[in-house]
C-alpha positions in Angstrom: 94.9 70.3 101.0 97.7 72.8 100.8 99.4 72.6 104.5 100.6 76.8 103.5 98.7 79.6 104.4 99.9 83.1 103.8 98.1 86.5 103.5 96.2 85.6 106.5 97.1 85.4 110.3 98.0 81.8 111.2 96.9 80.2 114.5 97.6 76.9 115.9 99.5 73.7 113.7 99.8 76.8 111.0 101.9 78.8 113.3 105.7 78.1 113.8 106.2 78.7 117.6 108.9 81.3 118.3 109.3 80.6 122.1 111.7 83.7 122.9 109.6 86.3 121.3 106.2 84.7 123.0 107.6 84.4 126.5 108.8 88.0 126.7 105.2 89.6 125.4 103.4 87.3 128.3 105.6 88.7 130.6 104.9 91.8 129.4 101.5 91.7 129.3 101.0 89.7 132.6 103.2 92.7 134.4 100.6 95.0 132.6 103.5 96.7 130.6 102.6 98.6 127.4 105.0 97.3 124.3 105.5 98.2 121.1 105.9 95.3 118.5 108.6 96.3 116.0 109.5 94.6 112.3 109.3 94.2 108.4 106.2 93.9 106.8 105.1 89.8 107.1 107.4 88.7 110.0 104.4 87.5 112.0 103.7 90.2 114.2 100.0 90.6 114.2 100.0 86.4 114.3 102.8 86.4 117.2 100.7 88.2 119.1 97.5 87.0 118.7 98.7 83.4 119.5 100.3 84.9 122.5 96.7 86.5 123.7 94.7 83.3 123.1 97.0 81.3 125.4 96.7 83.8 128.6 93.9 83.5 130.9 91.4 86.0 132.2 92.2 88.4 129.7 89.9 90.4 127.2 92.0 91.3 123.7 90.5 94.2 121.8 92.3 94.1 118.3 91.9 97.3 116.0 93.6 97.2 112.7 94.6 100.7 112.0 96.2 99.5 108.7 95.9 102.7 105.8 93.7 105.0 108.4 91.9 107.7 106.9 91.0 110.1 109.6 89.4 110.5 113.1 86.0 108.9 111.8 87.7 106.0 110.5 89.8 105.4 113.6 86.6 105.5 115.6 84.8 103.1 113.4 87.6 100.2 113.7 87.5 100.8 117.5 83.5 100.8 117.5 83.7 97.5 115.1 86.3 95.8 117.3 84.3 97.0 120.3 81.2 95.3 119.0 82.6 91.8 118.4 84.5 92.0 122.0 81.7 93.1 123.9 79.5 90.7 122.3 81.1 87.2 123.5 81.8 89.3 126.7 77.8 89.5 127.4 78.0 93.4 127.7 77.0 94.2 124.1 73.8 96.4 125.2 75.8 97.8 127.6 78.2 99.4 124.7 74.8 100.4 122.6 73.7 102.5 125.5 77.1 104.0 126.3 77.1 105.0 122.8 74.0 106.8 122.7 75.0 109.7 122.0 77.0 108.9 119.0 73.8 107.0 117.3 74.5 104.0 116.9 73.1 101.7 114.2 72.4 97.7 115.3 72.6 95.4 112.3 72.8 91.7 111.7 75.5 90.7 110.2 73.8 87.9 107.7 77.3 85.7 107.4 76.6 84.8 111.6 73.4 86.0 112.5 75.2 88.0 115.2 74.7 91.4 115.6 76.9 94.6 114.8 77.2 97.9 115.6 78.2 101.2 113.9 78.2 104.3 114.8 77.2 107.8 112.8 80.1 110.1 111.4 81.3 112.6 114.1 82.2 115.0 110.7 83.3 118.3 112.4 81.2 117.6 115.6 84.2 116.2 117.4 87.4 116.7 115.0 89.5 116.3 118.7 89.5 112.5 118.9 87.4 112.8 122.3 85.2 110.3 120.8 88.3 107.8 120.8 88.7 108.6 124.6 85.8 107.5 125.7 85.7 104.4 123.7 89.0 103.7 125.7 87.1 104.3 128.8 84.8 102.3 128.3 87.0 99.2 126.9 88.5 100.1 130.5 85.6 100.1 132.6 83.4 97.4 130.6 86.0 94.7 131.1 87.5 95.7 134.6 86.4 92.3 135.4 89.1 90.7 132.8 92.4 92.2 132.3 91.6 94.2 128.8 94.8 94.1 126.4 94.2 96.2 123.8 96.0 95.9 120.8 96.5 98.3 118.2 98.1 96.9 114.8 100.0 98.9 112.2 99.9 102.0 114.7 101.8 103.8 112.4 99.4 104.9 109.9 97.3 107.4 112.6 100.2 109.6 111.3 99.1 110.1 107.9 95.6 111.6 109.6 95.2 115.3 109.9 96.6 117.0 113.0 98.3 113.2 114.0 100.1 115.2 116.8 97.6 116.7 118.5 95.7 113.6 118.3 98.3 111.5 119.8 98.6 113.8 122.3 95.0 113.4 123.6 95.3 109.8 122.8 98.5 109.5 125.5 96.6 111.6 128.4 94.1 109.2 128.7 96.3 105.9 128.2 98.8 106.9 130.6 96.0 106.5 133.2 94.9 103.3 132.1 97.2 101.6 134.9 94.3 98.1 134.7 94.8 98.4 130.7 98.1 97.0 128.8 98.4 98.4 125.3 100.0 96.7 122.5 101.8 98.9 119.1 102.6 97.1 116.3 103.8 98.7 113.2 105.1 97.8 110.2 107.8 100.9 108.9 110.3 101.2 111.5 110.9 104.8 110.9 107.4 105.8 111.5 107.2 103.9 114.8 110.6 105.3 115.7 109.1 108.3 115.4 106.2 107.6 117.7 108.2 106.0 120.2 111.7 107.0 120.3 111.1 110.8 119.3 111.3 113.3 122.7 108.9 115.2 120.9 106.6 112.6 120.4 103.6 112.4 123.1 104.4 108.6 123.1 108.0 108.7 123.8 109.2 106.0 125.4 105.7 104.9 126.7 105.9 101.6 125.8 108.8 98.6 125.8 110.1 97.5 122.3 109.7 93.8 121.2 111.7 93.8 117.7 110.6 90.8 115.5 112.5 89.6 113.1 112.7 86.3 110.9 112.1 82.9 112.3 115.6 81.7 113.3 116.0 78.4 110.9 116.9 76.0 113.2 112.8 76.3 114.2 111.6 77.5 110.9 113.8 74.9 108.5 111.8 71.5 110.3 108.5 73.5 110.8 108.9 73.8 106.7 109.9 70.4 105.8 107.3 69.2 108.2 104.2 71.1 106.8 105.8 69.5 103.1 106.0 66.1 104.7 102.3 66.5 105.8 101.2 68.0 102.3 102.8 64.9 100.7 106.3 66.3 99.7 109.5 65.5 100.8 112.0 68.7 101.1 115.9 68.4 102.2 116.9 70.9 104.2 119.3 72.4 101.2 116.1 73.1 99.5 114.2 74.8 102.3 117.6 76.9 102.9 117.9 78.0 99.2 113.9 78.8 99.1 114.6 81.2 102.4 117.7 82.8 100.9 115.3 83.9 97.9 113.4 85.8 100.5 116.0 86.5 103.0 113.9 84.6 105.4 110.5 86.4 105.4 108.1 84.5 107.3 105.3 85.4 105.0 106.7 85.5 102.1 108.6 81.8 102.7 105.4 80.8 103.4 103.9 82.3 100.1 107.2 80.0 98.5 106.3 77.2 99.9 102.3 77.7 98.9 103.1 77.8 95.8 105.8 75.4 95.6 103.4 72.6 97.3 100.7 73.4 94.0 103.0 72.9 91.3 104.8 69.6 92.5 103.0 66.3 92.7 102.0 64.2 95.7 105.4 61.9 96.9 107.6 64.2 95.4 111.1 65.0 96.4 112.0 68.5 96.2 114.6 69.8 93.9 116.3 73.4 92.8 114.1 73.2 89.1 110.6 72.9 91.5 111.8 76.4 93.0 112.2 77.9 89.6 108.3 76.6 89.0 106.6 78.0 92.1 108.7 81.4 91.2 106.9 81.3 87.4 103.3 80.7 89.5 103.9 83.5 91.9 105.1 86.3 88.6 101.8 84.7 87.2 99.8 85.6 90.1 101.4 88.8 90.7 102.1 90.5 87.7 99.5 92.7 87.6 100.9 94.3 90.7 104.2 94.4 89.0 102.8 96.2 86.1 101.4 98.6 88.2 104.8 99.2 89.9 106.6 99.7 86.4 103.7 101.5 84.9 103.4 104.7 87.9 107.3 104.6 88.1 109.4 107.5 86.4 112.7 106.0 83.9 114.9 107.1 86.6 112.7 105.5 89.3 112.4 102.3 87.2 116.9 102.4 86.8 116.8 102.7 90.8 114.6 99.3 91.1 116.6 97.8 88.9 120.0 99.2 90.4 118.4 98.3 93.9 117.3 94.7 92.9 121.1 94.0 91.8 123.1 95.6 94.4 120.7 94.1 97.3 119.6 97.3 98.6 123.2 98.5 99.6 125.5 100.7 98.3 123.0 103.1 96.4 125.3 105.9 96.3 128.4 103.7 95.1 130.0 104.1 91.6 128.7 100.7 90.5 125.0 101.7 90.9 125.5 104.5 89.3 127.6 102.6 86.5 124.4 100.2 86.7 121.0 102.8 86.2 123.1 105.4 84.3 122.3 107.7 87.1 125.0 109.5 88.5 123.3 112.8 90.5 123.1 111.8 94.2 120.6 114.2 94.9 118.2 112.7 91.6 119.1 109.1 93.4 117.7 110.2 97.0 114.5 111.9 95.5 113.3 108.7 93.0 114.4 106.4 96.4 112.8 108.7 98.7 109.3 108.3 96.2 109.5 104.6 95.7 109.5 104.4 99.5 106.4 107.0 100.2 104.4 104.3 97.8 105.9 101.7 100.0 107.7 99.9 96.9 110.9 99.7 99.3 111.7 100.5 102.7 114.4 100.8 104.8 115.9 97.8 107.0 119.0 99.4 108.9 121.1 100.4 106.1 119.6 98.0 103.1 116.5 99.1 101.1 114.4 96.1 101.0 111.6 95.3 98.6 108.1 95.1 99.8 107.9 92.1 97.6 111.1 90.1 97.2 109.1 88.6 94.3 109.4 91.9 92.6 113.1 91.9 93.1 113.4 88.5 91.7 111.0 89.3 88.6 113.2 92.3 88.2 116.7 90.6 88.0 114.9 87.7 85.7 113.3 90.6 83.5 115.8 93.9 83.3 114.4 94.7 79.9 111.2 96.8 82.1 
């Protein structure tokens, strides 16, 4: 069986401990302090603090994914959802379907577990203010008094791509800013758009939570965690090799882990690692991913495509410099920052301090191997 899992949140032997970042969210959360988890797409966030929740006693998590939000109805149907699993191995389930009366809610079985579920009708323009979410809060406050309820909220960013975001926010703050039995948990994954939630004045959540930036894995955990998961899949990796496969993806939790997935497929049981088996797993993952690729090249513009290009050989800095403009051909700053500023709003790259940074590293490498797209 292959000892890599990616794509997923990892739990247990799958997830590499990260002792720092894990003590300082416990305290956190013990001294019922609100944080904001801050990083890169696939760092381990969502896993980091999962892992951290299961180990804490007396504790209730509520986890609500708000990942690609559409509006007000779809935030209250995640809550509602997360709700309904919570309150179900918490005994209170009937207690939540009566609470909820007034918002008709629906009992199914789910037929996968037998267990039931709960949804709840479309508010539509009955209750466009987000009220709804309030007392959902409440009642996450109230029905697990008994527990500490830590209530974690996962790629919080996206509730600002909803109509009137602000206003909603705002209503959303009133209420958590009395929640002083509750400790909230923001994760996000674009760290301008949680800047902008957190570290704006304007914003009703400024400064209403501590940050927890997470980064890579440092390798003197991550590089034996690696060979050790090889060892136990049958392979044998140096610690050269594991270095050279994190350098391909500048150390990317998820994406090493993606690496090594593939890497563990197209080798043979008892083999030792070398710098041609990296090449391999790299074909597998272009094979499995081109289609997204495609996609990418396909709804780019020519001067967007010269940017990826330009971007995938300079490493994301120095996009303004002479030699990426002697590289795409493009020499109009203003042209640059409008094709950048698109490839990022379709979340193709993204910024990382001063570097723009692929979504998929894999797309940077199948770029550099193929600069004829």
């Amino acid at each position: 069986m292959n000892p890599f899992k990616y794509g997923s949140t990892v739990s247990d032997e799958n997830f590499c401990p990260r002792p720092g970042l894990a003590t300082r969210i416990s305290r956190h959360v013990t001294s019922r302090q609100n944080v904001h988890i801050e990083g890169d797409r696939r760092t381990g966030k969502t896993s980091l603090v999962l892992e951290v929740c299961a180990r804490l006693r007396n504790i209730t998590l509520l986890h609500v994914d708000f990942m690609l939000v559409k509006n007000i109805d779809d935030m209250r149907g995640r809550l509602v959802d997360g709700l309904s699993k919570v309150s179900l191995h918490a005994g209170v389930f009937e207690r939540l379907v009566k609470a909820l009366a007034h918002l008709r809610p629906t009992v199914s079985v789910n037929p996968a577990t037998g267990e039931p579920t709960l949804s709840v009708a479309p508010a539509g323009d009955a209750r466009p203010d987000g009220k709804s979410l309030v007392e959902l809060l409440e009642f996450t406050r109230a029905g697990f008094s008994g527990k500490r309820p830590v209530i974690f909220f996962d790629e919080f960013q996206d509730v600002l791509k909803i109509p009137n975001a602000k206003t909603l926010l705002a209503i959303l703050r009133s209420s958590i800013q009395n929640h002083h039995d509750c400790v909230y948990i923001y994760s996000g994954s674009s760290r301008s758009d949680m800047d902008s939630v957190f570290r704006d004045p304007d914003s009703p959540f400024f400064k209403s939570a501590i940050p927890v930036p997470v980064g890579t894995i440092e390798r003197k955990d991550f590089v034996p965690f690696l060979i050790g998961k090889f060892k136990q899949g049958g392979r044998t990796a140096s610690v050269d090799i594991i270095n050279a496969l994190l350098d391909m993806v500048s150390d990317n939790p998820g994406d090493s882990q993606e690496l090594c997935n593939c890497l563990w497929e197209t080798t043979e049981n008892d083999a030792t690692l070398v710098s041609a088996d990296i090449e391999n797993a790299l074909s597998l993952i272009f094979a499995r991913e081109f289609k997204y690729f495609e996609q990418v090249i396909d709804s780019a513009t020519p001067i967007q495509k010269k940017c990826l290009h330009g971007i995938a050989a300079l490493d994301g800095v120095g996009v303004y410099s002479n030699r990426f403009f002697e590289l795409t051909g493009v020499h109009n700053p203003g042209t640059i920052t409008k094709a950048i500023k698109r490839l990022q709003d379709n979340r193709i790259v993204h910024s990382s301090g001063k570097k723009l940074v692929f979504a998929s590293p894999f797309l940077k490498l199948w770029l550099l191997r193929n600069p004829h797209f």
